[in-house]
N, C-alpha and C positions, 0 to 999 in steps of 0.2 A: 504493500500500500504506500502510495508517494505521501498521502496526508490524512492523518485522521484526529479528530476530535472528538474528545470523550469531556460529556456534563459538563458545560463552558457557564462557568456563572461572573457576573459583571456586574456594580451596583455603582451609581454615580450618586455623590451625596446633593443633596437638598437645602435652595436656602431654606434658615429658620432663625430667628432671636436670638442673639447671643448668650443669651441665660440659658437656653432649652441645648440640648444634645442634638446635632445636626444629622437627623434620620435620612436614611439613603434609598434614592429609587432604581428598583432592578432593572438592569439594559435585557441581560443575557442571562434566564432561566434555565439552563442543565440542556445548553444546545450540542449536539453530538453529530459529526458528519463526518466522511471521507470521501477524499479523490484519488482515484485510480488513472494509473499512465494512460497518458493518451487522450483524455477526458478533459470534456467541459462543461462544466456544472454551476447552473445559475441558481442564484438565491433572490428570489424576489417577494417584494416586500413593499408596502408603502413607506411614506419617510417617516423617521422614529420609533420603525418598528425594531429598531439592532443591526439591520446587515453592516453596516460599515464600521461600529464597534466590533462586530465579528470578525469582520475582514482583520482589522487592525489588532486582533488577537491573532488571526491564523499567519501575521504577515512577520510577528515579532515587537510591537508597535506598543501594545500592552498588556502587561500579565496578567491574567481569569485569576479571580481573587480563586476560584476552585477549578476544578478541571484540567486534564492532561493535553498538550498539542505535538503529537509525534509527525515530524519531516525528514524522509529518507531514512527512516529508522531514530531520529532522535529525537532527543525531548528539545524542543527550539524554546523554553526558557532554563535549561541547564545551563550554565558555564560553560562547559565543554562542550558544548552542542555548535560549533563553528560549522559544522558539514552544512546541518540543517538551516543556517540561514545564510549561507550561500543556494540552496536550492530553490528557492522562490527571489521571486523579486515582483515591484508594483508599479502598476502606472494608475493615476488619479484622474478623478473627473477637471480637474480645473486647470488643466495643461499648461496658462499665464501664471500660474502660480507656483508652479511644478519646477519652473525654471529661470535663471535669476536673469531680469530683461537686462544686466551692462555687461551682461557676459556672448560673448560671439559663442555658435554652435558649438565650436567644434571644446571650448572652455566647458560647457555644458557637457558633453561628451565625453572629455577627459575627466570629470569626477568621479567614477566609479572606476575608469580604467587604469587611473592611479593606483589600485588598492591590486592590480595585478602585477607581479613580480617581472624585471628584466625589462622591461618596456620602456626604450629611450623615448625622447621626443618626437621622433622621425617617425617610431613604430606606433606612438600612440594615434598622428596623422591619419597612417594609413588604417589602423585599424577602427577608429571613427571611423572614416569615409567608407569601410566594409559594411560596417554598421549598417551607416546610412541608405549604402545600395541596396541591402537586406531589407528593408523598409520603403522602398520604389522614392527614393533621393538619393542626389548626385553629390562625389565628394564637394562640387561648387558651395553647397548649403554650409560648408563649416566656419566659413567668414562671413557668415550674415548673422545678425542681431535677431530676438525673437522676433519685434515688431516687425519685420520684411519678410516675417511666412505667414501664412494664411493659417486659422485653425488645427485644421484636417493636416498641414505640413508639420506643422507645431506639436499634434499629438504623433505623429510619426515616429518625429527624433524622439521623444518621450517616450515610447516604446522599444525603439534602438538604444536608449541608454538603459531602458530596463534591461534588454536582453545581453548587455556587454558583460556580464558576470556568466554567461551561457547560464542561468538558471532552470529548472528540470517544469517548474509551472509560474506561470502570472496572475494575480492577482489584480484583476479589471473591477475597479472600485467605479461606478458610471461611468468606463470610461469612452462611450461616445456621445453620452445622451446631452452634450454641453454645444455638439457639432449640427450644423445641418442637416437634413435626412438624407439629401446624397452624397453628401461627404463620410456619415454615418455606413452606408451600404460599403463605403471603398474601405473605410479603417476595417468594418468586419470580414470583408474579403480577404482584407490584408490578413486579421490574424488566423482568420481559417487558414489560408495559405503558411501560416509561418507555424501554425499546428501543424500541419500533412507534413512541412518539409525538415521541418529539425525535430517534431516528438514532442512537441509544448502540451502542457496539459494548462487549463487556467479553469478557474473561481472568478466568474461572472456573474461581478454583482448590481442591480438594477432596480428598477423600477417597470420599466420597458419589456412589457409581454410580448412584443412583434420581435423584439432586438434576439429577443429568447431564444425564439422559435427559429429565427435565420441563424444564429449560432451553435446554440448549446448542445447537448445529448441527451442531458437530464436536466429535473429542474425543484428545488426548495423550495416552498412557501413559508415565509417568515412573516407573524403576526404577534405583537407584544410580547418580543420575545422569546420565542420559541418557534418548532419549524411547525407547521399543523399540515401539511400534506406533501408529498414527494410522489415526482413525476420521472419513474426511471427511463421512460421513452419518453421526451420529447415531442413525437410524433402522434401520442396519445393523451395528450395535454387536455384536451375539451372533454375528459372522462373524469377529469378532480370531484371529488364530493365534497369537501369542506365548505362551510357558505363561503368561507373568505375568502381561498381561491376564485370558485363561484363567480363572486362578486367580482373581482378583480379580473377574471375572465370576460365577464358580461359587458363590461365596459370597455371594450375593444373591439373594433367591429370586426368583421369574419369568422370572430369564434359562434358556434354552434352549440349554444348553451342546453336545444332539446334534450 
């Protein structure tokens, strides 16, 4: 198993009085999941119902006051567990914010490729500009500024610096739902594409039931906190019985709620 999660509990505290004991409200109620190689599995959920404190549990981001997070065999909040977070990496919905606007591409690029051994100047160049070809842009992109690409270019390179650690899955926190909807269709081609051809497994996390369905394999439903229905085919998604799914089905047109 590349990722699994057992009983994920999270509690974020509460304003209250400074006299009174500040009581905590729970994110993540004893949430339990795994990803299998090769897999893409969405969690969806309206907002504030956990998936992105989830995410950011399963990414290393912050430790479940309870429950265990095994990656590539280890526990990714152990000490020793260096394997394990090298094995994932993230790209986030907010792509302008993901990356520092007075830095040129290719600065941007080299932050993570720093943390790899032996790699001059020259090499770190070239190996951006791989990157970037890996992602349908030209080394040209590595001396231009955020502000001079477009979106859908912007979340590109965001992607190609995720994958500079060659990590084994990605963890897609909304990451198209901030783009266009044709611009949307090309990111997710692209990561289909970079699934089929290096082995990526990713944790597609959303809001977006169409985004699901053109992606994923399977799919979560997450509701205050916990998951309340799992769709191991994708393709049989309009068969959920939970209202909430339901619900959240019905309100999209195409699905076939009879």
């Amino acid at each position: 198993m590349l990722l699994q999660a057992s009983d994920i509990h999270v509690s974020f505290p509460e304003a209250s009085p400074f006299f009174l004991r500040r009581r905590r409200r729970p994110v993540l109620k004893g949430v339990s999941l795994f990803l299998r190689e090769g897999q893409c599995l969405g969690i969806v959920g309206e907002s504030g119902c956990g998936k992105s404190t989830l995410g950011r549990v399963l990414i290393g981001l912050l430790r479940p006051e309870r429950g265990r997070v095994l990656v590539c065999g280890e526990d990714l909040y152990d000490r020793r567990g260096t394997k394990a977070r090298r094995c994932g990496s993230v790209v986030f919905q907010d792509y302008t914010s993901s990356v520092n606007p007075r830095f040129r591409i290719e600065a941007v690029m080299n932050e993570p490729l720093r943390t790899l051994e032996g790699l001059g100047k020259r090499e770190l160049r070239e190996r951006a500009a791989e990157l970037l070809e890996r992602v349908g842009l030209g080394g040209e992109f590595l001396d231009r500024y955020p502000h001079q690409l477009s979106g859908g270019q912007l979340q590109r390179v965001c992607i190609a610096r995720a994958l500079a650690g060659a990590p084994r899955f990605l963890l897609l926190d909304e990451a198209v739902s901030s783009l266009d909807v044709s611009v949307q269709v090309q990111i997710m081609d692209l990561l289909a594409e970079l699934k089929e051809t290096h082995g990526l497994s990713y944790l597609f996390i959303t809001h977006d039931l169409e985004a699901v369905t053109y992606l994923c394999d399977s799919v979560l439903f997450m509701h205050d906190g916990v998951f309340v229905e799992e769709t191991g085919d994708v393709s049989r998604i309009g068969d959920v019985t939970h209202p909430f799914a339901r619900r959240l089905l019905s309100a999209v047109a195409g699905f076939d709620m009879a």
